[in-house]
N, CA, C and O atoms as a DFTB+ gen file, in Angstrom:
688 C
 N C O
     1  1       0.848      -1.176       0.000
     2  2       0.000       0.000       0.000
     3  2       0.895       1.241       0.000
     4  3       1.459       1.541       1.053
     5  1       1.091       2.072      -1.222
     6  2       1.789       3.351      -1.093
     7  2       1.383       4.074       0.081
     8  3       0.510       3.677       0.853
     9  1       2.078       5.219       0.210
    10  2       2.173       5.619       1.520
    11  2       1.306       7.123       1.168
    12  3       1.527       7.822       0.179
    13  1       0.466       7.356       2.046
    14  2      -0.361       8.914       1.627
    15  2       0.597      10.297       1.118
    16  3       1.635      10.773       1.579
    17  1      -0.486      10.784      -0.337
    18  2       0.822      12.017       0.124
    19  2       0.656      13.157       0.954
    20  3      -0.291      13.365       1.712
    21  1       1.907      14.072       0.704
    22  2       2.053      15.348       1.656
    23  2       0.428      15.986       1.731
    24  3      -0.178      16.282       2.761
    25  1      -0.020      16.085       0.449
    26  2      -0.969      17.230       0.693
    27  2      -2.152      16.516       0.919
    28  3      -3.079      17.259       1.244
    29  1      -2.437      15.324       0.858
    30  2      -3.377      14.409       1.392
    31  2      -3.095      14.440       2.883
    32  3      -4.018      14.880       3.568
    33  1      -2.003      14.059       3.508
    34  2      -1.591      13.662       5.171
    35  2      -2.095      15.490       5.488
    36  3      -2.858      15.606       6.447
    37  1      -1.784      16.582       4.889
    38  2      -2.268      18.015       5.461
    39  2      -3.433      18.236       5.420
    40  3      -3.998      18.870       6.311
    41  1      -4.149      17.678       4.192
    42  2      -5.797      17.887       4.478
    43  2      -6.513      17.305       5.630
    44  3      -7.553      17.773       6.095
    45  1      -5.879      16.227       6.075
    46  2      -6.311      15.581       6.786
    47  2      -6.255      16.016       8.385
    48  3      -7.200      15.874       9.160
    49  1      -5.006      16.556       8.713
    50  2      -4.648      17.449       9.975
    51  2      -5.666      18.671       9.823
    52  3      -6.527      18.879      10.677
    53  1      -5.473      19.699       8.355
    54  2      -6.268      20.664       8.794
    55  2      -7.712      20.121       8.819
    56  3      -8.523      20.986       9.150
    57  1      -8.129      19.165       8.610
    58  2      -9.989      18.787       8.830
    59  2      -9.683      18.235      10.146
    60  3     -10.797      18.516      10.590
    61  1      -9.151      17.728      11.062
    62  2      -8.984      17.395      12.150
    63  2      -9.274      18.158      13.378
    64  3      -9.878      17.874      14.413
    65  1      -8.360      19.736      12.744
    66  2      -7.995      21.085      13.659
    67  2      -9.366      21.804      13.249
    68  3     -10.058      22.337      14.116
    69  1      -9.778      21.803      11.740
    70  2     -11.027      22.560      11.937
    71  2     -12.384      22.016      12.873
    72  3     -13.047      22.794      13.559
    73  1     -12.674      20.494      12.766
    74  2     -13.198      19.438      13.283
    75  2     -13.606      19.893      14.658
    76  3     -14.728      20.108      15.117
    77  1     -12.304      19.992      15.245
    78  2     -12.177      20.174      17.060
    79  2     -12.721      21.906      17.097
    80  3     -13.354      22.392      18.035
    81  1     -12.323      22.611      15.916
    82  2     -12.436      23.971      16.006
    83  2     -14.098      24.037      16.631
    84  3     -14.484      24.446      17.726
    85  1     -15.035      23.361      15.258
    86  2     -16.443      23.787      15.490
    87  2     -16.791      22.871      16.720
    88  3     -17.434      23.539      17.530
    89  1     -16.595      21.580      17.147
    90  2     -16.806      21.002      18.208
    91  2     -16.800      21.947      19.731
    92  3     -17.593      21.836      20.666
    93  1     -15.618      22.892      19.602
    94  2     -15.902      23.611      20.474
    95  2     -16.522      24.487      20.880
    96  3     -16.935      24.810      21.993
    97  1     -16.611      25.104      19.360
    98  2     -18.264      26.165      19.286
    99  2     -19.480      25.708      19.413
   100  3     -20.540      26.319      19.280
   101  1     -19.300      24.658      19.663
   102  2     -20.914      23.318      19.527
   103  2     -20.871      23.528      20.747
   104  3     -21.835      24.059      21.299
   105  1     -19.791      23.178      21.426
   106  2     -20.152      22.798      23.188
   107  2     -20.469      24.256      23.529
   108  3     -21.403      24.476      24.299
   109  1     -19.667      25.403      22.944
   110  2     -19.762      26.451      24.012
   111  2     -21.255      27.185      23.727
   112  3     -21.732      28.080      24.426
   113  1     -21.835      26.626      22.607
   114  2     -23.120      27.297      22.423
   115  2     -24.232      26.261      23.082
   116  3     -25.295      26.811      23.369
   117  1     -24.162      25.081      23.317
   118  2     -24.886      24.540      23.962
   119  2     -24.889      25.045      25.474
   120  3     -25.825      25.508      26.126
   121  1     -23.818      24.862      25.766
   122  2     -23.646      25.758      27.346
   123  2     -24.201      26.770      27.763
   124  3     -24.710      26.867      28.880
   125  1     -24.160      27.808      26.747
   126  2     -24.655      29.216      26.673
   127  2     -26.068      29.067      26.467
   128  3     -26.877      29.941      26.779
   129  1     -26.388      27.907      25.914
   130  2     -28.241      28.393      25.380
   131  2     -28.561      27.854      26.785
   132  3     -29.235      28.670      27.413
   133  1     -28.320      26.872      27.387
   134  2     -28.659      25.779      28.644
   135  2     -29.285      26.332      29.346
   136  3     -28.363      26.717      30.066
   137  1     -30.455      26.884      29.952
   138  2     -30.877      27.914      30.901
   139  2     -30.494      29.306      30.998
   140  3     -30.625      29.949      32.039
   141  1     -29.989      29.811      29.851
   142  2     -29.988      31.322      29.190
   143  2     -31.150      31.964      29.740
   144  3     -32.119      31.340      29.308
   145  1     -31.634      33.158      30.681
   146  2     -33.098      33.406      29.660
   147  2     -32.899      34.286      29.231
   148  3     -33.958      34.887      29.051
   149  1     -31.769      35.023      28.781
   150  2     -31.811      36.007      27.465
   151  2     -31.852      35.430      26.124
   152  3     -32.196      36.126      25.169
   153  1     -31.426      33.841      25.951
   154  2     -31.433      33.412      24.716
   155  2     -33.198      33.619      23.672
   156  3     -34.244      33.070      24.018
   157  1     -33.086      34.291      22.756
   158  2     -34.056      34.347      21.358
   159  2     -33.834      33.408      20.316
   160  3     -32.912      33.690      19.552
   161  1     -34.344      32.555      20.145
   162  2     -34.512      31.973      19.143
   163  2     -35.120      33.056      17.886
   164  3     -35.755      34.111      17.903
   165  1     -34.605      32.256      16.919
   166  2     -35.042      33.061      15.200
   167  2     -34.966      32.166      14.254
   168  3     -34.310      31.124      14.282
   169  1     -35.818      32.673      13.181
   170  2     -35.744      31.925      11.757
   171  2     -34.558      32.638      11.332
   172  3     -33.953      33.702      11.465
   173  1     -34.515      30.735      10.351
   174  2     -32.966      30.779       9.993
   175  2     -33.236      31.776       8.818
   176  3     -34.329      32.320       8.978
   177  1     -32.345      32.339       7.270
   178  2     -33.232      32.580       6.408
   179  2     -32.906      31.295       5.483
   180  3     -32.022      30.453       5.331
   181  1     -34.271      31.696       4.915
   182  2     -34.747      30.687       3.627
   183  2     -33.812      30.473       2.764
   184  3     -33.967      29.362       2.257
   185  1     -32.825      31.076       2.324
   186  2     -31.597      30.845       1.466
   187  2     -30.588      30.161       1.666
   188  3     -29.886      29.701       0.764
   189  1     -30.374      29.998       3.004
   190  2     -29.353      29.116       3.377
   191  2     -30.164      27.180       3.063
   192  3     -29.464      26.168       3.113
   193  1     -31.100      27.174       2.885
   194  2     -31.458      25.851       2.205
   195  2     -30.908      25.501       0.559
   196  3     -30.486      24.563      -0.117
   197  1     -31.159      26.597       0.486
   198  2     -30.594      26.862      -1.335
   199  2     -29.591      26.822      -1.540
   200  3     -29.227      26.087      -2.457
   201  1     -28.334      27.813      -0.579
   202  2     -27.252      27.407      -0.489
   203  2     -26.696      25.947      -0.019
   204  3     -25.601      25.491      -0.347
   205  1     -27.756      25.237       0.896
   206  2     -27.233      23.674       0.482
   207  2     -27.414      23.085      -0.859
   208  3     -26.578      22.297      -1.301
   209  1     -28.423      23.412      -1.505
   210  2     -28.477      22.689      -2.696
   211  2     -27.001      22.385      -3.038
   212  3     -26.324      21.377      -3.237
   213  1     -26.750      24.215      -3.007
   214  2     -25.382      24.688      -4.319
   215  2     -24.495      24.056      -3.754
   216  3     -23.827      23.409      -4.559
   217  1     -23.975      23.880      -2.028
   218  2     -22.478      23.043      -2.108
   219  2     -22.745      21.692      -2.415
   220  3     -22.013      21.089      -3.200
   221  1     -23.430      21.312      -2.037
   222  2     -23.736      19.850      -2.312
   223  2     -23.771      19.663      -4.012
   224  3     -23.010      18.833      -4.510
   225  1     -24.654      20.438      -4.857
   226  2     -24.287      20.074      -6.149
   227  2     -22.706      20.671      -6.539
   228  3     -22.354      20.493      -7.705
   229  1     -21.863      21.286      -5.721
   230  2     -20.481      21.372      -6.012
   231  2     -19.843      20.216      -5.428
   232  3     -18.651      20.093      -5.711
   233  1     -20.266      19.495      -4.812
   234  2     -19.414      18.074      -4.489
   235  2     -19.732      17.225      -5.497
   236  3     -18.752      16.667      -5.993
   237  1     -20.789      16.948      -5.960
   238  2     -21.345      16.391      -7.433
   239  2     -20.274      16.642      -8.259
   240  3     -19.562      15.792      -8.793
   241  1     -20.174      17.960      -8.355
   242  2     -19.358      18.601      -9.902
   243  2     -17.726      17.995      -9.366
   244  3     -16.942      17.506     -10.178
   245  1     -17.506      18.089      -8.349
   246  2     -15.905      17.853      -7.920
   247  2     -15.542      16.278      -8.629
   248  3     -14.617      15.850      -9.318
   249  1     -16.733      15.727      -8.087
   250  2     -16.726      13.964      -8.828
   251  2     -16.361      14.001      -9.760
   252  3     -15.372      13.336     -10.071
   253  1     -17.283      15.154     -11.009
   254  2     -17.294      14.541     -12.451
   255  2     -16.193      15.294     -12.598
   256  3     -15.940      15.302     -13.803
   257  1     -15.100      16.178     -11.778
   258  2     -14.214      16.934     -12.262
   259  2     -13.294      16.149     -12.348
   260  3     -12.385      16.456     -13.118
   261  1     -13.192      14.722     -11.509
   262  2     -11.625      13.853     -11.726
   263  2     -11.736      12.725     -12.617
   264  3     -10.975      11.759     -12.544
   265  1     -12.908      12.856     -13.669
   266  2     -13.372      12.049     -14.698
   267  2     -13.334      12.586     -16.324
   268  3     -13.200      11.914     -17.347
   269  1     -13.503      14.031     -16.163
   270  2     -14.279      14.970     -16.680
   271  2     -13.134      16.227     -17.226
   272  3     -13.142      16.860     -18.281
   273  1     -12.447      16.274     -16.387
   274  2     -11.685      17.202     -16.794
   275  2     -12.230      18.919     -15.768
   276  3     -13.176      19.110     -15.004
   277  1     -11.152      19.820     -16.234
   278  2     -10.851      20.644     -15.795
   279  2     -12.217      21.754     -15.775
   280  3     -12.453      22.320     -14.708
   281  1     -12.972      21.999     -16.811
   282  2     -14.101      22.437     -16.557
   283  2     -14.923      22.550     -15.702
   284  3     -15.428      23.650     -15.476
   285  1     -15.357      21.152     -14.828
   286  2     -15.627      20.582     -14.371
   287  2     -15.286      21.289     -12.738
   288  3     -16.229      21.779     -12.117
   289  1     -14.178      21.286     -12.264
   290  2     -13.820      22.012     -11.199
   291  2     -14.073      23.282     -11.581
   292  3     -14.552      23.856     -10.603
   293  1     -13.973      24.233     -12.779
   294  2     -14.623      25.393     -12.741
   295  2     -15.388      25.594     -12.305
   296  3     -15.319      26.455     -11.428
   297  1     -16.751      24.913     -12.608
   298  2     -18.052      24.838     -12.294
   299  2     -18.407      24.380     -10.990
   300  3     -19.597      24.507     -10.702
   301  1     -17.524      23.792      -9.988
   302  2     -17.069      23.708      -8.929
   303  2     -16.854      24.951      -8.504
   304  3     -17.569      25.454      -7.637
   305  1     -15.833      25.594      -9.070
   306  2     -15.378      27.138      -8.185
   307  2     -16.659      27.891      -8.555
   308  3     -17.018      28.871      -7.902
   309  1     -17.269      27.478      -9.490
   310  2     -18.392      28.547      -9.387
   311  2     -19.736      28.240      -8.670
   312  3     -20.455      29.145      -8.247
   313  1     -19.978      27.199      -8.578
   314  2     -20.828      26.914      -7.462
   315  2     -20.456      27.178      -5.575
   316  3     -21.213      27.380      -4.625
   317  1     -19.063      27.062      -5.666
   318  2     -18.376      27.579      -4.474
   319  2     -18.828      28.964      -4.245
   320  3     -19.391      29.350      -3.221
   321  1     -18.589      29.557      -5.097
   322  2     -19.097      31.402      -5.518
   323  2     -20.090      31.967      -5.239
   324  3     -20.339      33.048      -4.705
   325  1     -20.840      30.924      -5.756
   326  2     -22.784      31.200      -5.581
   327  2     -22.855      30.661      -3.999
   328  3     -23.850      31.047      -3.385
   329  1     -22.222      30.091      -3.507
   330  2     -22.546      29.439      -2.377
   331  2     -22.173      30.565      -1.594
   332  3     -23.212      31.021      -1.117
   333  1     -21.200      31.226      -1.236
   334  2     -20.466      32.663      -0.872
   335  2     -21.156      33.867      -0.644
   336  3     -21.127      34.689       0.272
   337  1     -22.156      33.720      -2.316
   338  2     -22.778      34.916      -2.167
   339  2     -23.819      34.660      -1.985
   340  3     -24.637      35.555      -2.198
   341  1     -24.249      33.508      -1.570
   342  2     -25.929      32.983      -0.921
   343  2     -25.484      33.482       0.774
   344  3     -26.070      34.437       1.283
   345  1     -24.774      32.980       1.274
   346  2     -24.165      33.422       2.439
   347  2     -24.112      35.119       2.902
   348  3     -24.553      35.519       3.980
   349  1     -23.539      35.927       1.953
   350  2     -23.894      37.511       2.066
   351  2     -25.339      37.373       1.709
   352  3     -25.835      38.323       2.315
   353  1     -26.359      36.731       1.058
   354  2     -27.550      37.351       1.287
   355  2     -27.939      36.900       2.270
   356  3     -28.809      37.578       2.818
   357  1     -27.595      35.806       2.860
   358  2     -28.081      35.195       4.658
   359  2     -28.077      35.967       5.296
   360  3     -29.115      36.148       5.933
   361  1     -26.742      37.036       5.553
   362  2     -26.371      37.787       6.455
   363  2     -27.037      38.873       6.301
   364  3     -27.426      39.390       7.348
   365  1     -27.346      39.486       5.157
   366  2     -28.209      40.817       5.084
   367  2     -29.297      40.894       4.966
   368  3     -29.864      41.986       4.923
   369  1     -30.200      39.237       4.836
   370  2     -31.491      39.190       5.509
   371  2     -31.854      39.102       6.918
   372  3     -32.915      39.487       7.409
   373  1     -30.472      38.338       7.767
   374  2     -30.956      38.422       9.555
   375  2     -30.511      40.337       9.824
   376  3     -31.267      41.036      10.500
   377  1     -29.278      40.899       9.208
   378  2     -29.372      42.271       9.564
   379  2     -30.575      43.233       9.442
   380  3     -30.917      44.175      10.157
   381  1     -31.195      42.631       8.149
   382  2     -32.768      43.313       7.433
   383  2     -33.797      43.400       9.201
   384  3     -34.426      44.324       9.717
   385  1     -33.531      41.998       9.642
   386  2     -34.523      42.096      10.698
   387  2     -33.997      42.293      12.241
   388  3     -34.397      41.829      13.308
   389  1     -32.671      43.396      11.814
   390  2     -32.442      43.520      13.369
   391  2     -30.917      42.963      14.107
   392  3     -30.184      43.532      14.915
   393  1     -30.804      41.510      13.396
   394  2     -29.969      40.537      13.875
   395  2     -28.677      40.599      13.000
   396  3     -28.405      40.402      11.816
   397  1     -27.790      41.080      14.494
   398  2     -26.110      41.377      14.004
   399  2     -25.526      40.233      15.151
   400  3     -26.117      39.503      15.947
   401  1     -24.215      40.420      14.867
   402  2     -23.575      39.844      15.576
   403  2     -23.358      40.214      16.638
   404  3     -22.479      39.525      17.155
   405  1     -23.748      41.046      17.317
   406  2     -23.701      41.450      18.513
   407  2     -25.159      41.067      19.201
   408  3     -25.068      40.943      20.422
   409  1     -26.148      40.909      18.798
   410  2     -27.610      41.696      19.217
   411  2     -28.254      40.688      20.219
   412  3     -29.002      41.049      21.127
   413  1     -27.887      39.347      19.968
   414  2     -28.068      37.641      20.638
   415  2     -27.438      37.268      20.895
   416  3     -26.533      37.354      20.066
   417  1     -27.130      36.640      21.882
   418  2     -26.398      35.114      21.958
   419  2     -26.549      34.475      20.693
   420  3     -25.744      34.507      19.762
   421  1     -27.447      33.999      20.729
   422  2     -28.018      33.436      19.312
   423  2     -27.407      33.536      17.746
   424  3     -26.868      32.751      16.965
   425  1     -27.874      35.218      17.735
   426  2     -27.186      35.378      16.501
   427  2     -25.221      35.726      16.516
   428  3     -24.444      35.820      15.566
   429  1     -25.028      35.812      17.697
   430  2     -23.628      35.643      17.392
   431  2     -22.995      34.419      17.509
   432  3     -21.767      34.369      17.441
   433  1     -23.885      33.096      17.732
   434  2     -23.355      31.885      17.598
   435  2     -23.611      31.763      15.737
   436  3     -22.778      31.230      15.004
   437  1     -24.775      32.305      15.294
   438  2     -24.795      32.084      13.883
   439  2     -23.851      32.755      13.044
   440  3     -23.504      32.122      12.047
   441  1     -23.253      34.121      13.250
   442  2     -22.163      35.078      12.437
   443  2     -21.059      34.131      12.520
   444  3     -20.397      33.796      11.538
   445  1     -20.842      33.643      13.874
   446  2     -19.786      32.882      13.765
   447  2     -19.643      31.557      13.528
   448  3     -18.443      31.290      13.458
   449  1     -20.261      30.709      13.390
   450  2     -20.434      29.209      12.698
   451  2     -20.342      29.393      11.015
   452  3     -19.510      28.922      10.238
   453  1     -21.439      30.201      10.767
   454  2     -21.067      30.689       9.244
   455  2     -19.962      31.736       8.588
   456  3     -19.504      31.606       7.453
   457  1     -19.720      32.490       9.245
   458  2     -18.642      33.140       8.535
   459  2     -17.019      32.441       8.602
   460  3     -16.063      32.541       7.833
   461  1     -17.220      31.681       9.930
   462  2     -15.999      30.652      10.202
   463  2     -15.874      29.739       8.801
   464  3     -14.994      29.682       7.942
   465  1     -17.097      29.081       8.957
   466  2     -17.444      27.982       7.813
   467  2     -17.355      28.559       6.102
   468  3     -17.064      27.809       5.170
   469  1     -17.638      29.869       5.965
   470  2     -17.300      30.741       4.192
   471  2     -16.103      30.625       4.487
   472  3     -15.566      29.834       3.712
   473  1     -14.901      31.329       5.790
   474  2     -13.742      31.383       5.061
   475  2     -12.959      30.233       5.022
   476  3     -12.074      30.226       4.166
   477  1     -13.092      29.071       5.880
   478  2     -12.417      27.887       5.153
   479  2     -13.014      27.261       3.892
   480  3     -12.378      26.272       3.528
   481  1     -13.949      27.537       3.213
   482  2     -14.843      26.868       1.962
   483  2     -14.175      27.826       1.016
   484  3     -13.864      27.442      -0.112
   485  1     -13.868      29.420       1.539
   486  2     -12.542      30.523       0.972
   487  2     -11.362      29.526       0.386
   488  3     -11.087      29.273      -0.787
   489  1     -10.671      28.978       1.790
   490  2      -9.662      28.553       1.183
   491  2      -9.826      27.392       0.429
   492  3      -8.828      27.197      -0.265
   493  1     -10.841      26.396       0.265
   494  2     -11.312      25.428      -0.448
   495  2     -11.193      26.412      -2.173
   496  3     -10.271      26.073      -2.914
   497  1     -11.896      27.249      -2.524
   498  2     -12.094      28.223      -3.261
   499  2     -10.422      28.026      -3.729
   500  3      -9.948      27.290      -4.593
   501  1      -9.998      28.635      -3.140
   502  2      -8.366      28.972      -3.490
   503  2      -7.730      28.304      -4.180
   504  3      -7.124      28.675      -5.185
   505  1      -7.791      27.052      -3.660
   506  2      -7.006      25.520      -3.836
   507  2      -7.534      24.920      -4.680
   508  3      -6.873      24.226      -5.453
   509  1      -9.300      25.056      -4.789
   510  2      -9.332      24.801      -6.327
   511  2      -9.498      25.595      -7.454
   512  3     -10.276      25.222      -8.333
   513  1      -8.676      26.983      -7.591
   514  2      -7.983      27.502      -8.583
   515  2      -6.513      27.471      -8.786
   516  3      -5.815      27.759      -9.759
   517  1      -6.211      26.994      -7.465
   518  2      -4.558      26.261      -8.023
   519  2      -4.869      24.894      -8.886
   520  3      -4.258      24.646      -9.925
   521  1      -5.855      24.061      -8.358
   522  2      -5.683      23.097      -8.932
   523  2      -6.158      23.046     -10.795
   524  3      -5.565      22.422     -11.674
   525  1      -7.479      23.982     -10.953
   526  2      -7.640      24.504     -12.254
   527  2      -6.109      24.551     -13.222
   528  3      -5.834      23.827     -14.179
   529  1      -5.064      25.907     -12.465
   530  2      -4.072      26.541     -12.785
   531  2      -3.804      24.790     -13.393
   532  3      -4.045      24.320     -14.505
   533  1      -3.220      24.132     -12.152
   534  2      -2.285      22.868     -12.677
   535  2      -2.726      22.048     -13.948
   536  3      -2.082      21.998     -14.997
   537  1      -3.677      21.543     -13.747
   538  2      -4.894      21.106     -15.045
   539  2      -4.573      21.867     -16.386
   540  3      -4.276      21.126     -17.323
   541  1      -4.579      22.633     -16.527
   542  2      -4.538      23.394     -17.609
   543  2      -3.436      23.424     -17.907
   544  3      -3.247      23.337     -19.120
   545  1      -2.458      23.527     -17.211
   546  2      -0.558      23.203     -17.416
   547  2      -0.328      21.556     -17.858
   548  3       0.210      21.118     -18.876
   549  1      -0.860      20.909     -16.857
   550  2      -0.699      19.673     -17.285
   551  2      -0.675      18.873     -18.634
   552  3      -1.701      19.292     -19.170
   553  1      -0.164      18.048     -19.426
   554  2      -0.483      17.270     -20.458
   555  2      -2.329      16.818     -20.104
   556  3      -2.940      17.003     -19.051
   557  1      -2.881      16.142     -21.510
   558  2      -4.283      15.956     -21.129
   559  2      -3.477      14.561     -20.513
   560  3      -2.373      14.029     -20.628
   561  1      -5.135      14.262     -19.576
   562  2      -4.864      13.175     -19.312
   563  2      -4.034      12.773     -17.728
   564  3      -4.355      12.008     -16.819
   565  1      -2.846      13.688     -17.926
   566  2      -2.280      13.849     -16.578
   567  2      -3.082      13.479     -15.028
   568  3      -3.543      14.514     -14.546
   569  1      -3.258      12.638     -14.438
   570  2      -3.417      12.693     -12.933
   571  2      -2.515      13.975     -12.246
   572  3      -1.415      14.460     -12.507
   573  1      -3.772      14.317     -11.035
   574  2      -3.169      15.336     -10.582
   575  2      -3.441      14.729      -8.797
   576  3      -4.606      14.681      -8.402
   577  1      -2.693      14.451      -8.172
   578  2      -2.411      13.951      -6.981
   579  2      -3.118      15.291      -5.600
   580  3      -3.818      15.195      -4.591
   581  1      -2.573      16.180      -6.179
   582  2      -3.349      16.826      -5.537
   583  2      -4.751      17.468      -5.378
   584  3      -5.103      18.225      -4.474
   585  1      -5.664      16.914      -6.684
   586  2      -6.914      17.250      -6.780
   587  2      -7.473      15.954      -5.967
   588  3      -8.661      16.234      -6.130
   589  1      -7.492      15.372      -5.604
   590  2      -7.914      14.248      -4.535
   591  2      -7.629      14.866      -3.058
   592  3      -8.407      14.799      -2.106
   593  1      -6.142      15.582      -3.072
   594  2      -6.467      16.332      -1.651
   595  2      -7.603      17.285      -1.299
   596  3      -8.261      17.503      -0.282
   597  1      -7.575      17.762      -2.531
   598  2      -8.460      19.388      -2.806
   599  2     -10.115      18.492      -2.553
   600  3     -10.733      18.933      -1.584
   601  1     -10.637      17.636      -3.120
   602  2     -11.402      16.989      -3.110
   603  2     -12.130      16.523      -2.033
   604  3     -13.361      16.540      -2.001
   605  1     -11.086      15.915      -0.740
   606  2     -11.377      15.307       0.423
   607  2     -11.134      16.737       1.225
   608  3     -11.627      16.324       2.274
   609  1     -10.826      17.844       1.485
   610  2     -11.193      19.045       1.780
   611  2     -12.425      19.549       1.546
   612  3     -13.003      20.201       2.415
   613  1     -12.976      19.300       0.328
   614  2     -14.144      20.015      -0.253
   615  2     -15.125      19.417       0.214
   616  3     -16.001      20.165       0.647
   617  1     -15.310      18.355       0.290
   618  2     -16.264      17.327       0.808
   619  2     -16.385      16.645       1.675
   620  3     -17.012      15.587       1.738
   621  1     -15.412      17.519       2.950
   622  2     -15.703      18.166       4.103
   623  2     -16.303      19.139       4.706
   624  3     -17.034      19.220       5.693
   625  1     -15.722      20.122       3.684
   626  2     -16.459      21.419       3.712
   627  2     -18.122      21.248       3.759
   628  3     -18.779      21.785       4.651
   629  1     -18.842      20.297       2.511
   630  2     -19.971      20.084       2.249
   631  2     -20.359      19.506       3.507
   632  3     -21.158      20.145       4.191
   633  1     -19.893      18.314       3.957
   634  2     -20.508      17.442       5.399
   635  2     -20.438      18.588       6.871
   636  3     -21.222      18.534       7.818
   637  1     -19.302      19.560       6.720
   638  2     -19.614      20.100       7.832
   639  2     -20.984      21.160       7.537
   640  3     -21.756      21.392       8.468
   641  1     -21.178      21.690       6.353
   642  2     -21.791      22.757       6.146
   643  2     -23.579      21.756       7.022
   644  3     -24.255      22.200       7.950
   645  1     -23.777      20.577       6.343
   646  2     -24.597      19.832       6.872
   647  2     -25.099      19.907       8.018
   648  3     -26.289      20.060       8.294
   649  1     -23.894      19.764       8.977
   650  2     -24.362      19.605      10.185
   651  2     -24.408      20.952      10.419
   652  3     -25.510      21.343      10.803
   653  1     -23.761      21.584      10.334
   654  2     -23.846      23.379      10.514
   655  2     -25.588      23.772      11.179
   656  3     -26.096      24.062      12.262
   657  1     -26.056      23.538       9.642
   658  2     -26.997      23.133       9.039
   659  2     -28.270      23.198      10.043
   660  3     -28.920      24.130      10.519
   661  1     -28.334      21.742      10.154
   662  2     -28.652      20.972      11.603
   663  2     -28.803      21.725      12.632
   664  3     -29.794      22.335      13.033
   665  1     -27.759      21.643      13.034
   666  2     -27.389      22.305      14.465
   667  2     -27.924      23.872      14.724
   668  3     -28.149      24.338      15.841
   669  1     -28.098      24.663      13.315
   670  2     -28.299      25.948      13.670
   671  2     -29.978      25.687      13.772
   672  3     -30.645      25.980      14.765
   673  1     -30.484      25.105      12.595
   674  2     -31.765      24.855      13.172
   675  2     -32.718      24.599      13.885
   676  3     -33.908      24.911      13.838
   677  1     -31.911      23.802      14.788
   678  2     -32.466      22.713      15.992
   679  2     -32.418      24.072      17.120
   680  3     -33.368      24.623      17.677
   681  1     -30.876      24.381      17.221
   682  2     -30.842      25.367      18.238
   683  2     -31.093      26.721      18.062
   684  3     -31.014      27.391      19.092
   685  1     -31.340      27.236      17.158
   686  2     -31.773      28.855      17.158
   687  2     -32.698      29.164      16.924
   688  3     -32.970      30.365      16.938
């Protein structure tokens, strides 16, 4: 059995470190809601369902991108994009009604689960326009070792966004 590579063994540490990251925002917001009575519950907005569609059909596209070719992860970074800017309209529909990051408990467990969660799906973003870059350098055909890292990052990104998801619903 070859041995994992570098940027596979790093995806794997940083999903580990992000992992424990939100775990701890899980506990410390459960703590905080636990007999709160300043805690408010709120509707989530309606777009952030839509924005699951979009990462989730960008984990789709990531599939057909290591079959498919380089396009393929475009349409990836651009569903990443739309997903980004579904996220700024999340945020400027709870501001529409009041809700900043300061204003709740509540809503500052939500600014920060989601804006935590855009900028690592950011650097997901990033990495797959390096990997585009490489693709396009590459001979056709070429395997690219590191689009499998980029890959098992991304579709992390998607499973955490999930529970995100979940969790904001149940509790806010």
């Amino acid at each position: 059995m070859p041995a994992p590579s570098a940027a596979r063994t790093g995806v794997w540490v940083g999903i580990a470190a992000i992992a424990m990251s939100f775990a701890a925002y899980t506990s410390a917001l459960m703590v905080r809601q636990d007999g709160a009575p300043d805690w408010q519950h709120f509707r989530l907005p309606p777009i952030l369902y839509l924005n699951t569609v979009v990462l989730l059909a960008s984990s789709g596209t990531l599939l057909l991108a290591r079959r498919r070719g380089v396009a393929w992860v475009g349409l990836t970074l651009g569903l990443g994009l739309l997903f980004l800017g579904g996220q700024l309209f999340a945020w400027k529909q709870l501001a529409a009604q009041g809700l900043y990051l300061s204003t709740t408990p509540g809503s500052s467990f939500f600014y920060v689960f989601t804006v935590l969660h855009a900028l690592h799906l950011l650097g997901g973003i990033v990495a797959l326009g390096y990997i585009m870059r490489r693709m396009r350098a590459a001979p056709e055909g070429t395997p690219l070792g590191a689009l499998g890292a980029v890959s098992l990052y991304w579709h992390f990104m998607g499973v955490l966004w999930l529970y995100l998801l979940v969790l904001l619903a149940v509790r806010l």
